[in-house]
Residue, then its C-alpha position, 0 to 999 in steps of 0.5 A: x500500500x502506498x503511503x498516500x494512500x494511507x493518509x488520504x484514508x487518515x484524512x478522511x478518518x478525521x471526519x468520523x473521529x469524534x466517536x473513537x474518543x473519550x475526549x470533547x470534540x474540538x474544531x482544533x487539535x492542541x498539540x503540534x506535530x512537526x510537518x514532514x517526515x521527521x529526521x534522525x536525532x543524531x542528524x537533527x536533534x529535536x523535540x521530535x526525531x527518530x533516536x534509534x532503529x533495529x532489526x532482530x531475525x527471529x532466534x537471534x539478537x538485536x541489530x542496531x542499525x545507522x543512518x546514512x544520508x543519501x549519498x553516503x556508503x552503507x550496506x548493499x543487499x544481498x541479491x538485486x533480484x526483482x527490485x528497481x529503484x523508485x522513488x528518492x528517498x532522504x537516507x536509510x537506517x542500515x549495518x553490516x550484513x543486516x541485508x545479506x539475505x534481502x534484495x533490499x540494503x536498509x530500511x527509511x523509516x518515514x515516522x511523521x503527522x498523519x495529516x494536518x487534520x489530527x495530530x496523529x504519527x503515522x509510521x511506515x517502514x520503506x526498503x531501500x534500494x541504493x545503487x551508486x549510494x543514492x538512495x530509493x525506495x526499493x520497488x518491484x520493476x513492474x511498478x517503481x511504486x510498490x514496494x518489495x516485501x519485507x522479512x516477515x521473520x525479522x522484527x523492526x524496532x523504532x524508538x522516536x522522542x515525542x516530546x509532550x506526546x501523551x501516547x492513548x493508543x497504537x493501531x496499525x499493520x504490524x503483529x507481535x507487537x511491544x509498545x513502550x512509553x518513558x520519559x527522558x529528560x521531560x521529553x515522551x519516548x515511544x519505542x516499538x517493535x513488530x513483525x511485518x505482515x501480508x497486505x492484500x490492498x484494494x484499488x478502490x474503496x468499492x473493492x472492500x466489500x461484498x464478496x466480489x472484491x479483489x486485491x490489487x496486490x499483496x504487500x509484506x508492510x509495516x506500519x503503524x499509527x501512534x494516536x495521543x490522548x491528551x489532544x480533542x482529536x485523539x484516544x483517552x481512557x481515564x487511567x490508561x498507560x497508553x500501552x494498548x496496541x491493535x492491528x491487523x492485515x486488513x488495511x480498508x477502513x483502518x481506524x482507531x479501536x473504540x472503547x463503549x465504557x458502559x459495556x465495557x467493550x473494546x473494539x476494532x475494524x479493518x477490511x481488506x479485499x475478500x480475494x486475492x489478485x488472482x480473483x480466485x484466492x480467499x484472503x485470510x487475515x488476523x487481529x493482534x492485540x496487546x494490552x498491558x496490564x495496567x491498561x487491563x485495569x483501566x478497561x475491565x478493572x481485570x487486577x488478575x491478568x493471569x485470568x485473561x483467558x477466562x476473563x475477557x470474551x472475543x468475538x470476531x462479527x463478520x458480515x455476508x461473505x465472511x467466514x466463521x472459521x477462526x483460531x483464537x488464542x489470550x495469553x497473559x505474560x511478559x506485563x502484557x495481554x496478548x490477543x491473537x486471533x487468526x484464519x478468518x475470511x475477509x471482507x469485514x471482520x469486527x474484533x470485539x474484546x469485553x469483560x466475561x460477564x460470569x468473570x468476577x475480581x475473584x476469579x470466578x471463571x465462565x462457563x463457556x469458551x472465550x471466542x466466539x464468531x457469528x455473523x453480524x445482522x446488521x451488516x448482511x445483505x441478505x439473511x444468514x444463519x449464525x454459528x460460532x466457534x469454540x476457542x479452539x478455531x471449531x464450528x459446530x457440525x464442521x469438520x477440523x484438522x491439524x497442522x503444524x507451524x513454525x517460527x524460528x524455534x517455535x512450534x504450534x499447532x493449529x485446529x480449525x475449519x480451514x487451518x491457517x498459521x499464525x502470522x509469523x509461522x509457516x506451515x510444516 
């Protein structure tokens, strides 16, 4: 997906924005974030700048990577197959060896206001291609617009200062992700960290829904939206530590969670195409939600995160054409909630995480499972009848099997209707 792309869609969200947020509406936003892209804090110190970018390959440690102006010597990929120069880019964050095995030599994190509506940052990971040391994006040679896929299995991390940016929520295209929010010097740190993913993207919004939509292409990306809470235009709930991330592989519609206080009820929704180029394929996609425990507080007053798996209820409502099949999985550790969801079927899948009325501060456990996905009335054209689905991915009178994944050293095994890895994991 094209950056612009992605912040004409923000642009448009602005609009809508009021019902995402705690906050009074306000015709202006209050706090002011640099235009342009931000620069790198070593070559331009400022109150908002990138301080730091990594790379870490699953199994293995963290690589810290440099800028290099364009112009400037740097790493070189370690193929040039099936990659063109496209657009000009400023510089690139790259190390040694860090891109050996890629057809791309680093990475420009473009890290910068959303758009001059919301004071929101958007970030997006853009391989690079430099040839002679000038540095471009690195693009397929069919389209010197697209972008070529990143490493799905090496994680990327930023870590920007943000000056008096007050962090409500992260949302975005990016799985397995860690948020962490300091304060140095009284200037807001944000360092994050996560998996790029497989993107299927649409030429036209008209491609996002209905059953007959098809993706223009299929991108691995990362990028990913940082959202304040201490701005009209932007995502407050009283107490929260602004350590809540979602995301997903389905970039139509994307937008900031909404949080219903009197039900209790946290939610999230992105679309994508439901086939794939080929017109054929059905797109799968998955939400990936962490939450930390003090943000757990927050929402659900849930003061046992050990208990998330029986506490919290997740559903996924899709809407005509979608599927019921899905793999869930919650997990407390780490200082973090993490919700996984996987295996549904595009076009428009809602994720909903609410408190597990049977679920008390005692620990009382509910009687029934914690996932659940039906389809949504409101959303279908034309009546269907429900099912749901066990936490286990199954649904009634549907026959399952098994398959294995894996990542690195990890091996899981996934049951369900239609079977399908984590993101991150590869089938065996």
């Amino acid at each position: 997906m094209k950056i612009e792309r992605f912040t004409r869609a923000l642009t448009a969200l602005a609009i809508g924005l009021v019902a995402t947020t705690l906050s009074a509406p306000s015709a202006h936003a209050s706090l002011s974030i640099p235009k342009g892209p931000l620069a790198a804090c070593s070559a331009a110190s400022s109150d908002y700048c990138i301080e730091s970018v990594s790379l870490t390959p699953v199994g293995a440690k963290a690589i810290a990577l440099s800028w290099v102006a364009t112009g400037g010597a740097g790493a070189t990929a370690g193929n040039a197959n099936n990659v063109a120069a496209g657009k000009e880019l400023p510089g690139r964050w790259s190390a040694a060896d860090a891109f050996a095995a890629e057809n791309y030599d680093g990475l420009y994190l473009e890290a910068q206001n959303a758009n001059e509506f919301v004071p929101w940052i958007i970030i997006d990971a853009k391989p690079t291609y430099s040839p002679g040391n000038k540095v471009s994006l690195a693009a397929l040679p069919t389209s010197p617009t697209t972008p070529v896929n990143l490493n799905s299995e090496v994680a990327i991390g930023i870590k920007i200062r943000i000056s008096d940016f007050q962090v409500g929520v992260t949302f975005g295209v990016v799985t397995d992700a860690t948020v962490n929010i300091t304060t140095t010097d009284g200037k807001n740190v944000f360092e994050f960290s996560g998996y790029p993913v497989k993107v299927p993207t649409a030429k036209s919004s008209k491609d996002c829904t209905g059953d007959k939509g098809v993706a223009s292409t299929v991108v691995t990306q990362f990028q990913s939206v940082i959202v304040p809470s201490n701005d009209p235009m932007g995502f407050s709930i009283p107490g929260s530590a602004g350590k809540i991330y979602v995301g997903s592989n389905g970039i139509c519609k994307l937008s900031t969670p909404t949080w219903n206080a009197d039900k209790k009820a946290f939610s999230y929704k992105a679309s994508a195409p439901r086939l794939a180029p080929d017109g054929t394929t059905v797109n799968t996609g998955f939400y990936f939600a962490s939450i930390s425990y003090a943000d757990a507080i927050a929402l659900w007053n849930l003061t046992r995160p050990e208990d998330a798996a029986t506490a919290l209820v997740v559903s996924v409502r899709t809407g005509a054409g979608g599927s019921t099949a899905a793999l869930a999985n919650v997990s407390a550790k780490n200082g973090k909630i993490v919700i996984q969801v996987s295996g549904f079927e595009y076009p428009d899948p809602a994720l909903d995480i609410s408190l597990n009325p049977a679920y008390t501060d005692l620990g009382k456990p509910s009687s029934e499972g914690n996932m659940s996905v039906a389809a949504s009335e409101q959303q279908m054209s034309t009546p269907k009848k429900s099912t749901t689905a066990t936490s286990r991915g199954s649904v009634a009178k549907a026959k399952t099997t098994t398959i294995a994944c894996v990542k690195g050293k990890t091996t899981k095994k996934v049951t369900a209707v239609k079977p399908v890895c984590p993101a991150g994991f590869k089938k065996v």
